[in-house]
N, C-alpha and C positions, 0 to 999 in steps of 0.2 A: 710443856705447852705454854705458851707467852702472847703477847700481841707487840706487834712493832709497828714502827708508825718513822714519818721523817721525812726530809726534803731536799734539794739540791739547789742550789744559785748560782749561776753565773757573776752576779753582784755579790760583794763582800754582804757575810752574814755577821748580825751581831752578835758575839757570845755571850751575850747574857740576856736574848731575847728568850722571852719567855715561852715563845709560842710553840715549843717541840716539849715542853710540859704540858703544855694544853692538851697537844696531840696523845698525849701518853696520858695523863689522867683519864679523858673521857672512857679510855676501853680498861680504867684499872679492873673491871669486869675480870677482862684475860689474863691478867697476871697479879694478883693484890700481895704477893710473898716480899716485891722489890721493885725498883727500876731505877733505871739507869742511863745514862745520855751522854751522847758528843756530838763535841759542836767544834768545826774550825772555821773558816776562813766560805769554805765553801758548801758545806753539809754538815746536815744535823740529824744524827739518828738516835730514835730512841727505842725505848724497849721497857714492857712490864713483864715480870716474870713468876709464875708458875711453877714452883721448885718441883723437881719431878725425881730430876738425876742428878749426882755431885750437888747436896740440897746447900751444901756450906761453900764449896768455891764453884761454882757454875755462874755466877752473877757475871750479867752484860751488858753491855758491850765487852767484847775481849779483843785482844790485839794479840797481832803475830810476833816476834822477836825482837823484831825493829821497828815495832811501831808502826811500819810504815801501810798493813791491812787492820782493819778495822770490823767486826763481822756483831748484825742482829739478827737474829736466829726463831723464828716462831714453828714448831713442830719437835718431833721426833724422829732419831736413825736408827734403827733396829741391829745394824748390823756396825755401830760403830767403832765397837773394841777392837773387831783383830784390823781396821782400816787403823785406827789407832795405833797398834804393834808395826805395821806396816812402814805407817810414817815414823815412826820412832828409830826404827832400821833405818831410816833415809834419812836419819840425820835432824828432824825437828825435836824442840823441846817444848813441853808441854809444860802446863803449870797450874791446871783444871785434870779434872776429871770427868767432864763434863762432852757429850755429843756435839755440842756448839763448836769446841774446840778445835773437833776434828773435819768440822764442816771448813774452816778457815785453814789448816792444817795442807788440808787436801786440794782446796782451790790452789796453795800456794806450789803445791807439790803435782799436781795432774791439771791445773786449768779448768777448762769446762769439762775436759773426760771424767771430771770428778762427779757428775751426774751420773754417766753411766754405772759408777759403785756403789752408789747409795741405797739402801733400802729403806724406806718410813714416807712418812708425812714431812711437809715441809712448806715451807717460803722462808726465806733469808735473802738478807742485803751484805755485798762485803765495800766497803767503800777504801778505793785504793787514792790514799793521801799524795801519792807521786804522778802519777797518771790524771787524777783527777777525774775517775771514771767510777761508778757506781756499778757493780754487778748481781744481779739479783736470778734467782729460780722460784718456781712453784713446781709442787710435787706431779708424778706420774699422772694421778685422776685427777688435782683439783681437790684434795680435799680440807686444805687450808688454804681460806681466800689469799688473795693481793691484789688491791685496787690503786690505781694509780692514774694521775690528772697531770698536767701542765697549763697552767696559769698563770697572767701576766710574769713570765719572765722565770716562775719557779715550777722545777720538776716535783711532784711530793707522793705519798702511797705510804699506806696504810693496810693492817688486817681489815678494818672496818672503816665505811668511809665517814662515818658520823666525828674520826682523826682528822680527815680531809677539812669538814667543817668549820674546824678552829684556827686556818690559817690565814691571814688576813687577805692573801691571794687568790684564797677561793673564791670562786665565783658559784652560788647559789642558786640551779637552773633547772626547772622540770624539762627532760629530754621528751618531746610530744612525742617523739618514734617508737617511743619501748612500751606506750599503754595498749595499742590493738594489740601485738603480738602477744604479749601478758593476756590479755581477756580469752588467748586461746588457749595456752599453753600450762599460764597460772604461773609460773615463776619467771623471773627475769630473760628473756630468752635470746636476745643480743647482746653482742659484746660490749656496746656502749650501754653504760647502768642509764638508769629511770632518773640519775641526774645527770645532765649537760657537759661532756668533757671528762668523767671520770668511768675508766675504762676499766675493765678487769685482764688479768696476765691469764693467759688460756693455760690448761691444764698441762703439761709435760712440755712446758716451755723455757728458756732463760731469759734475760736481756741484758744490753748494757747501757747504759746510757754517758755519753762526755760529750763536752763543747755542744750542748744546748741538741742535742739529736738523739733520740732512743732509737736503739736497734734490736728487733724480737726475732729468734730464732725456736725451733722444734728441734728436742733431743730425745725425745720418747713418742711415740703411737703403737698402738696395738696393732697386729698380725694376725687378724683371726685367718683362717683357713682347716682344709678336712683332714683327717688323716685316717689311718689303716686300722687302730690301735682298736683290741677286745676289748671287751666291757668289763672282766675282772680285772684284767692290771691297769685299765683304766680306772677303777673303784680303789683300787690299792695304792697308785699314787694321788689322785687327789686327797684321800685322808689321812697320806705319809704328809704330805703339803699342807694341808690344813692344820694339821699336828704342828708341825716344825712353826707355821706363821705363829699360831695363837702362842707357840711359848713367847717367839721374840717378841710378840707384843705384848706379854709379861713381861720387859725389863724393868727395872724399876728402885728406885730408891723407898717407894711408898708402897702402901697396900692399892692393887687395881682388883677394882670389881669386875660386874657384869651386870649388863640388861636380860631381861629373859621376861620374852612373850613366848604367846601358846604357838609360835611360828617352827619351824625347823633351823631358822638359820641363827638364831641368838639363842636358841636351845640346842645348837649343836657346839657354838663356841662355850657356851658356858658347861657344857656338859666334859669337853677337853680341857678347858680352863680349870675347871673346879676352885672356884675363888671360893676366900672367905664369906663375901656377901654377892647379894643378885638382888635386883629390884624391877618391882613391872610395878604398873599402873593401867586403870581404868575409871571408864563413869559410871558409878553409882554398881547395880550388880545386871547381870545376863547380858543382852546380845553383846553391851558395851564396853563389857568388862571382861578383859581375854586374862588380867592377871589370876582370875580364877583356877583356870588352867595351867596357866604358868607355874600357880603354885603347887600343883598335883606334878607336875614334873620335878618341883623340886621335890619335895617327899622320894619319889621315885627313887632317883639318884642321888638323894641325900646331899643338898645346898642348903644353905640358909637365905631364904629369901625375905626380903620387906618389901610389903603390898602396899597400894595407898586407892583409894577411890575416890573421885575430883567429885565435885557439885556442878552443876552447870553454871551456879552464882559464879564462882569461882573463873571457872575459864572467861567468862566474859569478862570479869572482873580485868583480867590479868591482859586482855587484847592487844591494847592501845603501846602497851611497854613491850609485848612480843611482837609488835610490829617493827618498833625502837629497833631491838636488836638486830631485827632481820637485817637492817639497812635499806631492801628494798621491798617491795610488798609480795607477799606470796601467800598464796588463797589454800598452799596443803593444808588438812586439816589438822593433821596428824601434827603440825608443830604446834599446836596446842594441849595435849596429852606431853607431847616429850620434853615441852618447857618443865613442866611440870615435874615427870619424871626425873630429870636431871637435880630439879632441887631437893628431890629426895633421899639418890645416891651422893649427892655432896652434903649431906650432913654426916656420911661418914667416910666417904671416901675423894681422892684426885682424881684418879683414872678409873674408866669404865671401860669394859669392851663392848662391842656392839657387832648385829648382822650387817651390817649395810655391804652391799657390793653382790653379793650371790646370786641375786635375782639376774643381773645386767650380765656376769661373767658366765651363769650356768642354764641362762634361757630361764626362771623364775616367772614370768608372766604371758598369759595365758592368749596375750595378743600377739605375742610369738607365733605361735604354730598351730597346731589342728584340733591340738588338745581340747574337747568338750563332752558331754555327759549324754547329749543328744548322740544315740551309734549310730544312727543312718546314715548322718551326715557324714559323722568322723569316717565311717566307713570309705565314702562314696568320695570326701575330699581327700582322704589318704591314697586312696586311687589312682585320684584324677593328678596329683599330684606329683605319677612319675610322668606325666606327658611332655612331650617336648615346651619348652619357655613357650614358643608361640601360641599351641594350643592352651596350656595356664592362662595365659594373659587374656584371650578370646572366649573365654569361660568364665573368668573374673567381671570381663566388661558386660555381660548378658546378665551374671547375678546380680550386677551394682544396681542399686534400685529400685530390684525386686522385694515382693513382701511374705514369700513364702517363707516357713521356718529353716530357719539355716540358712538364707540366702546373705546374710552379711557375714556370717563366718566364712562360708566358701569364697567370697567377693574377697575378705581379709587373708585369707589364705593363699589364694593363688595370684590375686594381684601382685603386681612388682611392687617391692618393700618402699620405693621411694612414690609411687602414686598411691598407695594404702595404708603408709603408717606415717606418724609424725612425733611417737614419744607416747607415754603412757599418760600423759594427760591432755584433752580434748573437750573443754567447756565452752566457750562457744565459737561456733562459724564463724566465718571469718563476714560472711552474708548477714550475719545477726549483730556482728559488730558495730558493722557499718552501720545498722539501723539506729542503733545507739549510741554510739558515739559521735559528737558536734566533727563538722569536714574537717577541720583540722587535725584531728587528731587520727583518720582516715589515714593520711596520708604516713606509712607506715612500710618497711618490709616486711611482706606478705609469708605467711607461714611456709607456702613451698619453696620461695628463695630461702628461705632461713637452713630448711632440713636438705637441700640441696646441694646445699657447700660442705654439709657434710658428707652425703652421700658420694657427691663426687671422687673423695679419696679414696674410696676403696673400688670407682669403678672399674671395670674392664680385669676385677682380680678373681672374679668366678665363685665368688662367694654363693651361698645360700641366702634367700631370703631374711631365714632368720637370721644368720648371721650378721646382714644386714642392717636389721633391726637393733641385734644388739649392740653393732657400734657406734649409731646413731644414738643410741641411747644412753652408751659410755662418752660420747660428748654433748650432748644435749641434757636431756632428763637427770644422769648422775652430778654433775656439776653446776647444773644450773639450779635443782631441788633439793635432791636427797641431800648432797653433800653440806651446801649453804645451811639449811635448816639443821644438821645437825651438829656442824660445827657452832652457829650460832646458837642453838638452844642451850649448849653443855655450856658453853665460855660464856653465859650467861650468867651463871653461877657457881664460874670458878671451877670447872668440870672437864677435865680433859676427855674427849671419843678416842678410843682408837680401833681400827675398823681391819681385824684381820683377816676376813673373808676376800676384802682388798688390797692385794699385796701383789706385786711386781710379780714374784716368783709361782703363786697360785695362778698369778693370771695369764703367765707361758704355760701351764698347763691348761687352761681351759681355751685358749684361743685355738687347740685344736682335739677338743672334742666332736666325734662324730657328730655334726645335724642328727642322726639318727638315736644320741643319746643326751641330745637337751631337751625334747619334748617327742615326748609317746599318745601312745591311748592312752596310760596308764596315771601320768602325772607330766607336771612340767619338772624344769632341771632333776631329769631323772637319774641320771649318774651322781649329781650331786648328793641326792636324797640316798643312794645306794650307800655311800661312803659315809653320811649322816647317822645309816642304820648300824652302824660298828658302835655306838656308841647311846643310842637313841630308842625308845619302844615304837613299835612301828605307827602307833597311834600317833608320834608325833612326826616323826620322820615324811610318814607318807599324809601329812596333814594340809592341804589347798590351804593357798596362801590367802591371810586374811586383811593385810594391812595394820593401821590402826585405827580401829573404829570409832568413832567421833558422833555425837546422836544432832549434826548439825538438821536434820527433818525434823528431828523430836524440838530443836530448840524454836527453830523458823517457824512454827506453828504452835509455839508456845507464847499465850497473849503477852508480855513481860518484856522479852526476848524482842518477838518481834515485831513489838511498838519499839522498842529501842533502837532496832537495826533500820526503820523504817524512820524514826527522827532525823538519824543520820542520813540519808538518801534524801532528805525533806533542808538540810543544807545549803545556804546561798549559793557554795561555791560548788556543788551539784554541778549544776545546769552548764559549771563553764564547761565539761567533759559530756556529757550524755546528756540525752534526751529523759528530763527529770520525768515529765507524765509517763514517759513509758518504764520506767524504773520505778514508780508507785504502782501501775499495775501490775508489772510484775511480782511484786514483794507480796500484795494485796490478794492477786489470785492466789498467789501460790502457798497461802496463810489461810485461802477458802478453803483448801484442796483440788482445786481446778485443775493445776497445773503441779509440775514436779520441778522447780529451777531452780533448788538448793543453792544446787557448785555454781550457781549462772551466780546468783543474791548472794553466796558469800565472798567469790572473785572480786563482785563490786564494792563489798565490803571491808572487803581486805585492805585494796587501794584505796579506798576515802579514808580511811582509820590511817594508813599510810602517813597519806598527803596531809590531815588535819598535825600529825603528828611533827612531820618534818615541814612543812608549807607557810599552814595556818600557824601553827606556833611556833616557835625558833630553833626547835630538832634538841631539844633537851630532853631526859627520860621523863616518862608522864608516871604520873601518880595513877594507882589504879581506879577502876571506876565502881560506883556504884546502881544496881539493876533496883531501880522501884518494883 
């Protein structure tokens, strides 16, 4: 795991500008083992690195035979050895030992087919000295960023854009289009970031960029669709797949841990894993604190686990610098716990494993499908639910609205996936935006164009609703939250994730699981939990998904807290975004108990803490704070 960073000119560069140092220090976060840089005539790429794999000759930049490719390399290849033997058969010589290697190897030897062999995480740049053309990848999902701008005259990108920053070319710009959409969704939800001109490389994508012109193509998207397939030998390869992922994501020169909440999906890899160590975290003890549990699993199955319990001093303390790292503001709560978290498994370890992915590949969430606790409904929507599309939809539109119990579950259920769902997070209207936010900032793409363009791709392919859903989710929700915040929270503190519930090859297996066996009566991703229980007590296996609990009502209603939260809202530069009096009585009621607008008061919080960070002050990391 590393961070890369670097830029292209058409104008002669100077070798001995400093400014591809600048770009590399600020994220010595991602890599503090080494770094390393080149500089010719025309680009400058650099690279910090993260020793993982080949800890003694793996250092990069690395170059092909003749000098004449060049390759920076941020992630991991799971499957790079026998690609490695391969090329070796075909005649290249190697002089690492290292995954990087074979990333350069293989462009040189298959081109861009070289995506389709790879298995892991990733972003890399290979820069061809002859051509004078730059070619770059981001992984399958997205789950190592790559942002990249063009500015007077220079192309540049980075892991993080706070690299972008230190170029003297950049231009320093709040993008006014990316706050309404944010106030609904809570993390960055367009492709152009929250600054002006620095764009992110979508997920399963490559580019190249020569002669002053980037060209982005797609070499991966998922295929979901139904199939025939029983629910035992369905049960028995998803946990053969599971198996086989979680070793390759034990490769390793070092010792890799694990996360482990009271959840199924970080207590099913850890329980396959069986690492040396596992660590969870919580606030203080009971609703908030799931490592409780976590540790009762590990007893069970016999782990070593290390707990930690946060203070609330603490997390607020720490805000302002987990903003920092985001790069752009995102109001989950949960990346406050997992900052945290992370600096706990790096006092002794590199690598963690982690659940991320199962929820979006195995149907995991409950806004999926029928699944609830109330039978009448579940009964009566399960029902209504084999009726022709027309009669769904004419069912849907009569409950939307309504106030009887159940009538927004049946509304979310049988409505079409693209008028009823928009991603697993939903804080405010787009109606309530508007009211608050000053006109300018109004003017905005609107949430249903946003989940639109997604949608579109898979229309007219006969998919299921929820299926629907889930792939909207695999490009929206995964990549714009999950992914960003956990990449950012671990590389925060020298932490490599690696997420093997998220794999290429598990996710051909689940892109055709029956609808019928991603959400039941009985549970959500219930095949998934089935293959879980080969390894798992059923207390935890068949355990409703809880998140990571966060007491942000306990803190908002706590005098201390939220005098503090309401200073900030109390800001000159407030007023230039929102309607500041309606933003004190929001904060103000919802401090009486009148009202309930937590996620509304912490979104807006988020983004000020953001903006003071990068705006107000000159994007340097902040010092933590202190809570009178």
């Amino acid at each position: 795991m590393c961070g890369i960073a670097g830029f292209v000119n058409d104008m002669p560069i100077d070798t001995k500008c400093p400014v591809l140092k600048r770009m590399t220090d600020i994220i010595a976060h991602r890599g503090p083992d080494s770094e390393g840089h080149y500089i010719d005539e025309h680009a400058a790429l650099g690279h910090r690195r993260l020793s993982i794999i080949d800890l003694g000759g793996g250092k990069q930049p690395i170059y092909n035979e003749d000098g004449s490719l060049v390759i920076t390399f941020n992630g991991e290849i799971y499957n790079y050895q026998p690609l490695r033997e391969q090329l070796i058969e075909a005649g290249h010589t190697f002089i690492t030992k290292s995954d990087t290697e074979v990333l350069l190897h293989g462009y040189e030897e298959w081109g861009v087919e070289l995506l389709q062999k790879i298995r892991g995480m990733f972003t890399f740049v290979i820069w061809d000295r002859t051509k004078r053309e730059l070619f770059g990848a981001r992984d399958h999902f997205g789950i190592k960023p790559f942002y990249y701008a063009k500015m007077n005259g220079t192309f540049m990108y980075a892991s993080e854009i706070k690299s972008l920053l230190q170029h003297p070319d950049f231009v320093k710009e709040l993008n006014e289009k990316a706050l309404k959409p944010y106030m609904t969704f809570q993390y960055p939800a367009i492709g152009e970031t929250f600054f002006k001109g620095v764009f992110k490389l979508p997920e399963g994508h490559y580019f190249t960029y020569r002669d002053g012109k980037m060209s982005i193509h797609e070499y991966y998207d998922e295929h979901f669709r139904e199939s025939s397939t029983k629910l035992d030998p369905l049960v028995d390869t998803i946990d053969r797949t599971v198996c086989d992922s979680v070793k390759a994501h034990q490769i390793a020169d070092v010792e890799v841990g694990s996360f482990l909440s009271s959840g199924v999906d970080s207590s099913y890899v850890a329980a396959v894993a069986r690492p040396e160590h596992t660590y969870s975290i919580g606030f203080g003890k009971g609703t908030y604190n799931e490592s409780q549990q976590a540790g009762e699993l590990a007893k069970l199955i016999d782990l070593n686990n290390t707990a930690e319990a946060l203070t609330d001093e603490e997390a607020f303390a720490a805000f302002p610098r987990i903003q920092w790292h985001l790069d752009e503001p995102d109001s989950n709560p949960s990346c406050v716990p997992l900052y945290f978290l992370s600096a706990l498994a790096a006092k002794d370890v590199k690598v963690v494993l982690s659940g991320e992915g199962a929820d979006e590949l195995f149907a995991g969430y409950i806004d999926y499908g029928v699944h609830t606790k109330f039978k009448p409904i579940k009964v009566l929507t399960r029902w209504l639910g084999h009726l022709p599309a027309g009669a769904r939809h004419a069912i849907a539109q009569w409950c939307k609205g309504k106030t009887f119990h159940g009538a927004w579950h049946m509304y979310a259920n049988l409505a079409p996936a693209e008028e009823s769902f928009i991603g697993q997070a939903r804080v405010f209207e787009e109606s309530e935006s508007d009211k608050l936010l000053n006109p300018e900032y109004r003017n905005a793409p609107s949430v249903q164009s946003i989940v639109d363009k997604t949608y579109a791709r898979v229309e007219g392919k006969g998919l299921s609703e929820l299926k629907k859903k889930q792939y909207l989710d695999m490009h929206q929700w995964m990549p714009g939250d999950i992914l960003l915040k956990a990449d950012k929270m671990t590389m925060a503190h020298s932490l490599e994730l690696r997420v093997p519930l998220l794999d290429k090859e598990l996710m051909a297996v689940a892109e055709q699981v029956p609808t019928k066996y991603l959400i039941t009566d009985e549970n959500t991703k219930y095949a998934f939990r089935q293959a879980a229980g080969r390894h798992l007590p059923k207390e935890w296996y068949d355990r409703e998904k809880l998140g990571f609990p966060v007491p942000i009502k306990k803190w908002l209603r706590e005098e201390k807290f939220y005098k503090y939260v309401r200073s900030v809202f109390e800001r000159d530069y407030v007023s230039k975004f929102f309607d500041q009096d309606a933003l004190l009585r929001m904060i103000d009621d919802n401090y009486a108990g009148k009202t309930d607008d937590r996620r509304k008061i912490w979104t807006v919080y988020s983004f000020l803490t953001w903006y003071d960070v990068y705006f107000v002050h000159d994007g340097s990391k902040p010092d933590v704070i202190a809570i009178a």
